[in-house]
N, C-alpha and C positions, 0 to 999 in steps of 0.2 A: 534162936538160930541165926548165925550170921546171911546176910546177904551175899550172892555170890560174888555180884559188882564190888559190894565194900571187901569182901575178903582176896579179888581179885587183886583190884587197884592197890589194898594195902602190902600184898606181895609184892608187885613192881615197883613199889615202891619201895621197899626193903633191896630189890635188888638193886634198884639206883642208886640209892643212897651209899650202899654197901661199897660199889664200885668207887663210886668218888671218894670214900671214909678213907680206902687202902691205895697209897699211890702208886705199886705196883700192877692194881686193878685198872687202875683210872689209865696209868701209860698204857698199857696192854689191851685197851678195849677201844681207847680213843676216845671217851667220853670226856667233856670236857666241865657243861653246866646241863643241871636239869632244872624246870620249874613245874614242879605239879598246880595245877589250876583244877576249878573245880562249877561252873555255872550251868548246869544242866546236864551232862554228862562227864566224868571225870575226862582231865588229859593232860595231855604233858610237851613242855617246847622242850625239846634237847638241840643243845650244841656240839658240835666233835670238832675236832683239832683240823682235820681233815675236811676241812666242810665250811664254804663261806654262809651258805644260808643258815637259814633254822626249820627243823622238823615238827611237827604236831602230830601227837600218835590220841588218838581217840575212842577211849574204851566204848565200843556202842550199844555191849551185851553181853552180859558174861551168865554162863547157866549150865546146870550137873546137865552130863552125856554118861551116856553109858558108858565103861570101861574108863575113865576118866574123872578128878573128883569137880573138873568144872574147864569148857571152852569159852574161851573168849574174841570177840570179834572186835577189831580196831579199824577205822579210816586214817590212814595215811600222807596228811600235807606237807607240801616244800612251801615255804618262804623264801625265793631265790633273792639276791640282792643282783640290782640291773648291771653286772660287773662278770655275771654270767651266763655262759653260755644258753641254758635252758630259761633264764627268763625272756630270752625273745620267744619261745615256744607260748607264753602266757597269751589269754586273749587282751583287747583295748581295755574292757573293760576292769579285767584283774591288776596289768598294770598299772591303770591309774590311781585303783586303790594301794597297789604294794607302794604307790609313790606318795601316798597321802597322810592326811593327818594321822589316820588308825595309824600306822608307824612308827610317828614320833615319841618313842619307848625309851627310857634308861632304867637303868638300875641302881638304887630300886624306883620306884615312881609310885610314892604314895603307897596306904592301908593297899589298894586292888593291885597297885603296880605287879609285874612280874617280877617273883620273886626268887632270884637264879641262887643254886644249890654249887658252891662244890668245894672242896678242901681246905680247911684253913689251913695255913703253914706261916712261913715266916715271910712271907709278900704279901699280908696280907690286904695291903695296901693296893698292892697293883693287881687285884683280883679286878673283873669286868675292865680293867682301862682298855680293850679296844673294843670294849661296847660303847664309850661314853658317848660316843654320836649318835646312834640306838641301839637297840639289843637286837632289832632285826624280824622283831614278835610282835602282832599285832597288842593293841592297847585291850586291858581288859576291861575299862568299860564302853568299848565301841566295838568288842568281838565280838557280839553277837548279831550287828548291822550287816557283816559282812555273808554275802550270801553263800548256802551250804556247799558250793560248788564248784565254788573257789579256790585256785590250790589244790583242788584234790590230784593225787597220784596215782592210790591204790588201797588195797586193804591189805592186813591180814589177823591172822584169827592163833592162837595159842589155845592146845591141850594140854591140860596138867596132870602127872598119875604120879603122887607122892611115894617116894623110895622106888620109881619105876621109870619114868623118863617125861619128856614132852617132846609134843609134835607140832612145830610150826610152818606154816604157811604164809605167803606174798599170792599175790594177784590180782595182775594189771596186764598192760598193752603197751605195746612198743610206743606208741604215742595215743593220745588221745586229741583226736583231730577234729575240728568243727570246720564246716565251710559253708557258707553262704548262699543261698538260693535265689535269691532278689537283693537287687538292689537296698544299702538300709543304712539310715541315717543314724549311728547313735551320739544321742542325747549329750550336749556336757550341763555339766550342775556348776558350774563356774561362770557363767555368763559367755565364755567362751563360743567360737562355732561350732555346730556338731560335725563329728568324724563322717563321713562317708566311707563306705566299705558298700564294694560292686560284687554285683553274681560270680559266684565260681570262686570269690577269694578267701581264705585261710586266716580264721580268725584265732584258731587256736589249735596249736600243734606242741600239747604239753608230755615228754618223753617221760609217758609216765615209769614204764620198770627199770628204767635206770635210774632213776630219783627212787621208787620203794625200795627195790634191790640194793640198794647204797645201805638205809636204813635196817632192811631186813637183816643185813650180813652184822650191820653192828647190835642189833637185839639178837642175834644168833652168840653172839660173840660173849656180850654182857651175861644173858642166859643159862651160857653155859660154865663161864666163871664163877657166876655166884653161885650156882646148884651143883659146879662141882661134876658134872657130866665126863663121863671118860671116851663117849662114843656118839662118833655122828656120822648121818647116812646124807645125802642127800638124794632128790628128783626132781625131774621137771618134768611138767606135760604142756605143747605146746599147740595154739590151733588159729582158728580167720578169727580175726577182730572185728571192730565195730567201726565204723566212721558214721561221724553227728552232721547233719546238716539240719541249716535253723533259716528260717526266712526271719529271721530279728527277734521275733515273738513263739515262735512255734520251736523245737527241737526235735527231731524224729532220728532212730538209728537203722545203718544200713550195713549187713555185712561188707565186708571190703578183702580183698586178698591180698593187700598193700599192709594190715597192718596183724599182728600175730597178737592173740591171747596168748597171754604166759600165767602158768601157775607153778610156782618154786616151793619145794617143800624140804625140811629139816628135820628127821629124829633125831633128838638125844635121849641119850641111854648113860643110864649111870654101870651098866655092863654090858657086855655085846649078847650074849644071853637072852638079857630083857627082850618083852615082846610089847609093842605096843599097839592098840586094838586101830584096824583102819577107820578113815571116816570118810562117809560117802560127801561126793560134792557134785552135782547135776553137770558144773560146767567142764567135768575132766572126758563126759560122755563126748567122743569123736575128737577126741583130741592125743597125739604124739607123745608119749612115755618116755623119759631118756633118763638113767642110773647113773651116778657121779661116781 
């Protein structure tokens, strides 16, 4: 019996590949390069045309639900490159790394290198040239240094019901904001002086659903071209967020009214017809309903 993870992953991956094989797919979706990787949990860096950073979608669990032949849950990271807007949202800490050696990535880069996916044609020459300065992806044999929390945006999760439709979901926060509680010295590993960073101050104000929502809209996109979908619904539920305060060492969360949980959701339906079975989620309890 297959694995659900394995039979997951090798579907998305069928559908990646698919997109980029056909290049009326590939114009039409915006995809540009994918790399599937594989060190503990499958994942994947996609590029789009539209998009200076790079994405990392991470399969974290995939397994049969009822009315569905398998759901699967993804974290969601940006790569920003310092040229935009949302990497000043990064904390000290994430920036130094997006600035660091883990970065210095081409294509390809050795047996582990990142190995980017997409169209041969008759340029095949000028494929990645405006990666040659890097790809923008962390190095794979130093992604695992970098800590789980890094980057992150948001989740989201896909239901599958073969010849019946899928139901996809995003879910994140208008930002994800950390602030300071004490005074705190951090650390540099360079010999460097360490950074100071004073009470009250904002170490990290990363806009998280507009970096998934970016992503989500294009796995909506790709989704629904490769399976051929003829019908889609959307919804949103929206509600209080969370704001993180950290005395340097500690992290605690505190509701906040400054920042909104958002959860975006997508059927598609291979007919308008089709029904596809709800799935309950804790965090929709006391939260705003709005129909697209």
């Amino acid at each position: 019996m297959i694995d659900k993870t394995e039979e997951t992953a090798g579907f998305i991956n069928h559908c990646w590949l698919t997109i980029l094989s056909e290049s009326l797919l590939k114009e039409q979706s915006g995809l540009k390069y994918v790399s599937h990787m594989n060190d503990g949990n499958p994942y994947w860096y996609l590029w789009f045309t539209d998009c200076a950073g790079v994405y990392k979608c991470e399969l974290l669990e995939a397994r049969a639900v009822e009315g569905y032949d398998w759901l699967a849950e993804f974290a969601v990271k940006y790569y920003p490159r310092d040229t935009e807007a949302v990497y000043n949202g990064l904390s000290i800490l994430e920036k130094a790394c997006r600035a660091g050696n883990l970065f210095h990535t081409r294509p390809p880069d050795g047996p582990h290198g990142c190995q980017c996916h997409s169209l041969p044609d008759e340029h095949e020459a000028e494929r990645f040239s405006e990666l040659s300065h890097d790809t923008g992806a962390p190095s794979y044999q130093f992604n695992s240094t970098i800590p789980a929390d890094f980057f992150y945006a948001g989740n989201m999760s896909v239901a599958f019901k073969k010849d019946i439709g899928s139901l996809i979901r995003v879910k994140s926060q208008t930002t994800w904001r950390v602030i300071f509680t004490e005074d705190y010295a951090i650390p540099s590993d360079n010999g460097t002086s360490s950074i100071m960073v004073k009470k009250g101050e904002v170490d990290r104000d990363y806009p998280g659903f507009v970096i998934t929502r970016f992503f989500y809209n294009k796995f909506v996109r790709c989704w629904a071209l490769f399976n051929k979908y003829t019908t889609q619904d959307e919804h949103t539920w929206k509600g209080e967020g969370i704001l993180f305060k950290s005395d340097g060492q500690n992290l605690w969360p505190e509701l906040s009214p400054d920042i909104q949980k958002i959860i975006a959701q997508t059927e598609l339906r291979f007919r308008s017809e089709n029904i596809l079975p709800l799935l309950a989620d804790e965090d929709m309890a006391c939260m705003d309903s709005k129909i697209h």
